[in-house]
Backbone as numpy.savetxt, mean C-alpha at the origin, in Angstrom:
# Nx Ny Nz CAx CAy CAz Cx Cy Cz
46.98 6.22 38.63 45.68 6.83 38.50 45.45 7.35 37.09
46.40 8.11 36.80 46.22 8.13 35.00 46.06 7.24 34.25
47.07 6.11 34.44 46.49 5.34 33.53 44.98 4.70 33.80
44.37 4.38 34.92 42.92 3.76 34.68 41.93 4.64 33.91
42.09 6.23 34.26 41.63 7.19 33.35 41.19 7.16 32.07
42.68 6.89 31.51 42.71 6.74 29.95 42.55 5.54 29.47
42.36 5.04 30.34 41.72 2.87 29.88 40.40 3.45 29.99
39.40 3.94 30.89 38.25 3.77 31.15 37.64 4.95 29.85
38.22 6.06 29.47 37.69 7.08 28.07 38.28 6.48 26.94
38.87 5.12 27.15 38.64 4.50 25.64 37.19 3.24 25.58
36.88 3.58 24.01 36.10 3.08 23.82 36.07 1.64 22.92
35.61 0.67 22.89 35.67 -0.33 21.97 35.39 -0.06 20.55
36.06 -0.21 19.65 35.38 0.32 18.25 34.23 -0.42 17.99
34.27 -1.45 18.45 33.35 -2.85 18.22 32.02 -2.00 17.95
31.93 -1.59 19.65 30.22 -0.81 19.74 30.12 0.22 19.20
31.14 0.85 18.49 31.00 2.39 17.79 30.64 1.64 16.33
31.11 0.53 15.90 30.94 0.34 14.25 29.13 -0.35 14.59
29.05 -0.90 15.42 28.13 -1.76 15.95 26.63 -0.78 15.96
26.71 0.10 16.49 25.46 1.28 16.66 25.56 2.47 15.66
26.61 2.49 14.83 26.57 3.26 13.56 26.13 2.33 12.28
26.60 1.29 12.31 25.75 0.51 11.54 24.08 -0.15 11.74
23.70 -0.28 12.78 22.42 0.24 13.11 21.76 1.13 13.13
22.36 2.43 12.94 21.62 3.23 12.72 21.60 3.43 11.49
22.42 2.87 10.78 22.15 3.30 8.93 21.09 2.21 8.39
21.40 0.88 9.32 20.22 0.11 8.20 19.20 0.78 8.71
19.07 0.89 9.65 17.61 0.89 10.78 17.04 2.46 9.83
17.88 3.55 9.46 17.39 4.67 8.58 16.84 3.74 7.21
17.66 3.25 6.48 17.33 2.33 5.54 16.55 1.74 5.14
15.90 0.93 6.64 14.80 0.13 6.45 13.29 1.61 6.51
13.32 2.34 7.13 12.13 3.04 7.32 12.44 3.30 5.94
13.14 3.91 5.13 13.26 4.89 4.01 12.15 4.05 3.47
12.96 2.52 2.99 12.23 1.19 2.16 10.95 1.09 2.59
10.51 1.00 3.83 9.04 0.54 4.13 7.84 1.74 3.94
8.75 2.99 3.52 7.31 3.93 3.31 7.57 4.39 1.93
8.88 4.06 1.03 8.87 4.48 -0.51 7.75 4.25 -1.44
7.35 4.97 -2.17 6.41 4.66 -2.62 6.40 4.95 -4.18
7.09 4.38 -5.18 7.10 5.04 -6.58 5.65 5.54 -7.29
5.97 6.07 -7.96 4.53 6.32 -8.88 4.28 5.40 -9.94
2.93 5.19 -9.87 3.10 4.24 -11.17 1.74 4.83 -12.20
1.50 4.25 -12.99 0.68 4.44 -14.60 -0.99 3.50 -14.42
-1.23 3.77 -13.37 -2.19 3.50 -13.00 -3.29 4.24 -13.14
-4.63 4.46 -13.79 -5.42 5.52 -13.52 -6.44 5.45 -12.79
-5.54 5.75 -11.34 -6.69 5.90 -10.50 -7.72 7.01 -10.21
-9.06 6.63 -10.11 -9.95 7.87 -10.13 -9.64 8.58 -8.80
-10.83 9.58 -8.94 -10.54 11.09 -8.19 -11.14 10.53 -6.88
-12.32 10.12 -7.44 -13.44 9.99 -6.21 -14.26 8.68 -6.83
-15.30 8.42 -5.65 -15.63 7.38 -5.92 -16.82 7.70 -6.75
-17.93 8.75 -6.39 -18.73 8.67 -7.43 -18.12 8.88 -8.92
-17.19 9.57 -9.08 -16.76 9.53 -10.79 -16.78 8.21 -11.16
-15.85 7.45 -10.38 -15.39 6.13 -10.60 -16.37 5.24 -11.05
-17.80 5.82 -9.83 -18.78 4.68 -10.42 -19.79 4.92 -11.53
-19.11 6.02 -11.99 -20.26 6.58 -13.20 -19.46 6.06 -14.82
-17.78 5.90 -14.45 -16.80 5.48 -15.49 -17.20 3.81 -15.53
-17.47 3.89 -14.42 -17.24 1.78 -14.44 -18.90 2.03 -15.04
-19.78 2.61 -15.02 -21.34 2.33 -15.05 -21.05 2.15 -16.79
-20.24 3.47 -17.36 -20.19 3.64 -18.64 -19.53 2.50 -19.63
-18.50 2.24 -18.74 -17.66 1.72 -19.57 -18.30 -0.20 -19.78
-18.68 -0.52 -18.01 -18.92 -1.72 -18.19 -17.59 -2.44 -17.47
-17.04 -2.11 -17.10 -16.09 -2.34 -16.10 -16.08 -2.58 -14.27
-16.11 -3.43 -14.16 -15.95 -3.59 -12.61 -14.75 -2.67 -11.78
-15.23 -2.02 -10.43 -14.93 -1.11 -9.69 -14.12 -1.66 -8.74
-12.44 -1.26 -8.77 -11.42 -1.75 -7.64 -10.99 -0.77 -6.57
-11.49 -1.33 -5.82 -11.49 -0.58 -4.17 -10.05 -0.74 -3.43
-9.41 -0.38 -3.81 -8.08 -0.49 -2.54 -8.08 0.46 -1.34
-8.14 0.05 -0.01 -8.64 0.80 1.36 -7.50 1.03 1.75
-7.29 1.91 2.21 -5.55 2.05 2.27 -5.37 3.08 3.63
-4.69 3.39 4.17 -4.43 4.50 5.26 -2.77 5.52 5.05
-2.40 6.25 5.29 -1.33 7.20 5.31 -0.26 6.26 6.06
-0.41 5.57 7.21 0.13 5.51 8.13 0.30 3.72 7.63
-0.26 3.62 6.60 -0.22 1.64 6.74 1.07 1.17 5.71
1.91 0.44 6.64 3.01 -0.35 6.03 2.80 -1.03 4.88
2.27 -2.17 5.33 1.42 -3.18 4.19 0.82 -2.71 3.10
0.55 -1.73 3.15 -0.31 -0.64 2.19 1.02 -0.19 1.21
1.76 0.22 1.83 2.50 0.99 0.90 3.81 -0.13 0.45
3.42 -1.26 0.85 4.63 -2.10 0.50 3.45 -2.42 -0.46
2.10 -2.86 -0.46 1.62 -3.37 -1.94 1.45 -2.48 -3.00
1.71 -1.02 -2.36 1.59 -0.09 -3.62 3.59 -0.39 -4.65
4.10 -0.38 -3.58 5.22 -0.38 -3.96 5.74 -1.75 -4.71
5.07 -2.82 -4.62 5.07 -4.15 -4.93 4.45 -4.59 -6.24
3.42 -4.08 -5.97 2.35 -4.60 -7.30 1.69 -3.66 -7.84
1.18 -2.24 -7.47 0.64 -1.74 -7.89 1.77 -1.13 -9.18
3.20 -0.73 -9.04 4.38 -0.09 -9.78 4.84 -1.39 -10.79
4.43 -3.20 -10.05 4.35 -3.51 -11.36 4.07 -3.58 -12.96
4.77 -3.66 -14.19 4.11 -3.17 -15.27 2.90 -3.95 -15.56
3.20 -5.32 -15.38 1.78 -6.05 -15.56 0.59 -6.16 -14.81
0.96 -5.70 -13.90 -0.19 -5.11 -13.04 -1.20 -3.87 -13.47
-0.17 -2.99 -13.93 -0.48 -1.66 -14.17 -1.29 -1.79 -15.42
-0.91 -2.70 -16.40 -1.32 -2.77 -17.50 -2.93 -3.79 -17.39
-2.72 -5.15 -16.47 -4.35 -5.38 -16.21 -5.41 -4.77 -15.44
-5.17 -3.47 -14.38 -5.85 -2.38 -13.65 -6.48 -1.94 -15.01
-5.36 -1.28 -15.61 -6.33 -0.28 -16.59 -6.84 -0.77 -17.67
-6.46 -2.27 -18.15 -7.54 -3.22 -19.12 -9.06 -3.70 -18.52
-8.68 -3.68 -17.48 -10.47 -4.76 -17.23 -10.75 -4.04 -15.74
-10.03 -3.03 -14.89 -11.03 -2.45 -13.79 -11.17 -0.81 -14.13
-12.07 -0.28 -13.01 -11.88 0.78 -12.97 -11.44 1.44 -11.19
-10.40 1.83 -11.15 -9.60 1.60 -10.01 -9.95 2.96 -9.28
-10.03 2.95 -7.83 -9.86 3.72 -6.71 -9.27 3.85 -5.32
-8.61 4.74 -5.05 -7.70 4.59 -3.70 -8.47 5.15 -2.69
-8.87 4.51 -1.59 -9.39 5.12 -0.78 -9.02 5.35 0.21
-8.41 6.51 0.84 -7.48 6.99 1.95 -8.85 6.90 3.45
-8.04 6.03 4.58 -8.76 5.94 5.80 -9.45 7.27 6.10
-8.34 8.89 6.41 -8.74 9.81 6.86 -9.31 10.37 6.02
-9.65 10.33 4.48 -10.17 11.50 3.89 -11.73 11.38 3.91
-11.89 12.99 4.01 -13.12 12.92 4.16 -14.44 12.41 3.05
-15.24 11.92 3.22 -16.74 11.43 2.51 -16.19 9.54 2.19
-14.80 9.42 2.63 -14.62 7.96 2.61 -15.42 6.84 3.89
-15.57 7.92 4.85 -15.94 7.33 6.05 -17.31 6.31 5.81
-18.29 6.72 4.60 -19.64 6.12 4.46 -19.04 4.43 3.86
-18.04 4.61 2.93 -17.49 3.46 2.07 -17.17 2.29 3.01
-16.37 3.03 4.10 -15.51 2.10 5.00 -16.57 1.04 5.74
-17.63 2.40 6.01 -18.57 1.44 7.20 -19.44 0.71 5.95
-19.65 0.91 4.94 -20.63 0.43 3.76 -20.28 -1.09 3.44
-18.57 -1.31 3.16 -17.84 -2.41 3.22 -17.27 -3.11 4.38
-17.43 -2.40 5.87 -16.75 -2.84 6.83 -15.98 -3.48 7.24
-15.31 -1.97 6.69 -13.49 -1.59 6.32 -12.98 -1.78 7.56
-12.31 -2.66 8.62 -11.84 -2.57 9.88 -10.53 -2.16 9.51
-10.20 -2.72 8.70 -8.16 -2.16 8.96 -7.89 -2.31 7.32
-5.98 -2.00 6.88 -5.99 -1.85 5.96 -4.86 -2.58 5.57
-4.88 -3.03 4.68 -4.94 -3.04 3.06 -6.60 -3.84 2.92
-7.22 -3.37 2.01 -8.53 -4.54 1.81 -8.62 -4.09 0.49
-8.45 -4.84 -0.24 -9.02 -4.48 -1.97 -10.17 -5.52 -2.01
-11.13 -4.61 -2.68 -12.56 -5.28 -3.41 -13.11 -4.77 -4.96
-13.18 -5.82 -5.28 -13.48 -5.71 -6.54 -15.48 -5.87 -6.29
-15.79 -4.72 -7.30 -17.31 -4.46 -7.25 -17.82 -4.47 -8.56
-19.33 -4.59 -8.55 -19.45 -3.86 -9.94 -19.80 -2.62 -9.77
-20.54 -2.07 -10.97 -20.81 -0.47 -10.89 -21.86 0.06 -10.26
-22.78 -1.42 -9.51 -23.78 -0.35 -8.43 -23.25 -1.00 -6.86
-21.84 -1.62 -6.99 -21.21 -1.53 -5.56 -21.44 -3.08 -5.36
-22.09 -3.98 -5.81 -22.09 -5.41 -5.20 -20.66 -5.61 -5.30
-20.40 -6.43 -4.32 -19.15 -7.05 -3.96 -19.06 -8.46 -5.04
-18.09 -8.80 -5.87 -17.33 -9.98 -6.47 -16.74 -10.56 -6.29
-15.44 -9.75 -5.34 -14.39 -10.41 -4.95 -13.80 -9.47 -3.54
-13.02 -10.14 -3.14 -12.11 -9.44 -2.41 -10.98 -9.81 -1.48
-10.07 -9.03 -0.69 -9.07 -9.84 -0.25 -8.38 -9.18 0.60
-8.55 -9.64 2.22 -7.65 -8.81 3.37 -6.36 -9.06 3.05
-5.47 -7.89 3.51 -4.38 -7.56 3.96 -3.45 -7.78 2.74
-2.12 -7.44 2.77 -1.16 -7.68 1.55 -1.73 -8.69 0.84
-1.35 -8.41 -0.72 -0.96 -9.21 -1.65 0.05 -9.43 -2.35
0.94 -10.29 -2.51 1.58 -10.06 -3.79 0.67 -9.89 -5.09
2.23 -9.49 -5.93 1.76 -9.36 -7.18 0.46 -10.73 -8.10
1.31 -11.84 -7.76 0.25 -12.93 -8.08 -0.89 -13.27 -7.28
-0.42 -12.84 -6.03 -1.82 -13.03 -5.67 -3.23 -12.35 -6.10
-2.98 -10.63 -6.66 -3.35 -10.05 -6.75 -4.04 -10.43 -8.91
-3.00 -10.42 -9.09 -3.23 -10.98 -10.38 -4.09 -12.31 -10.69
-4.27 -13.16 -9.72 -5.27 -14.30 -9.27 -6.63 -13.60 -9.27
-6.56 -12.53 -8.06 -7.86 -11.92 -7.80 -8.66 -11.25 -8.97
-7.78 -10.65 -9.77 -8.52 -10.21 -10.72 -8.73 -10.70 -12.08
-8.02 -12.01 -11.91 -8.77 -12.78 -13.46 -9.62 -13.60 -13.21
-10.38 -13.84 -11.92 -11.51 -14.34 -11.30 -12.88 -13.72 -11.89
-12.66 -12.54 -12.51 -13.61 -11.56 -12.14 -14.03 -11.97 -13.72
């Protein structure tokens, strides 16, 4: 009787290395899918500033629709937006804005562009006509496509 005891409170290491190593990538992967570096981007405050800078400058207005909660979102911030050549054609030829799902006075934009879900970047000019635009992730080239269209 002892011995089945002490056979049955041992454990396989197998499943102990097996579910400790799942739990480290599985921490791992969330860390990766919501990191978000900063990058050298100058994105405006709000959108009317934005459209009074793009009015001035003569620059077309980049809309990125974005949410707190969106994967895709923060993998293209983390992807292309922290690219340097990215960073460097944003602030040559647009005038850039982030527009968060929940914040408030964004709600008119969303339904204005009919914003259903997120990632959506649109490129505008400075009284809001639409030029370009493009659902869901981009890569970096894709994104870099979109805006030498313009």
């Amino acid at each position: 009787m002892n011995e089945s005891n002490t056979n049955e409170k041992k454990k396989n290491p197998f499943w102990q290395w097996f579910w400790l190593s799942f739990l480290v990538i599985s921490l791992g992967y969330a860390w990766y899918s919501f990191y978000v570096p900063s990058n050298d981007v100058a994105w405006s405050k709000d959108y009317g500033s934005a459209q009074q800078l793009a009015s001035d400058s003569g620059k077309p207005l980049l809309l990125f629709f974005t949410a707190d909660w969106c994967v895709p979102c923060r993998i293209m911030k983390r992807q292309v937006f922290a690219d340097q050549d990215v960073m460097k054609a944003i602030n040559a030829k647009l005038v850039p804005i982030m527009l968060y799902q929940n914040e408030p006075g964004n709600e008119e934009l969303f339904t204005k562009y009919n914003v259903q879900g997120t990632p959506i970047t649109i490129v505008t000019d400075a009284t809001g006509n639409v030029l370009t635009y493009a659902v869901g992730r981009l890569s970096k080239t894709e994104f870099l496509e979109l805006i030498e269209g313009i």
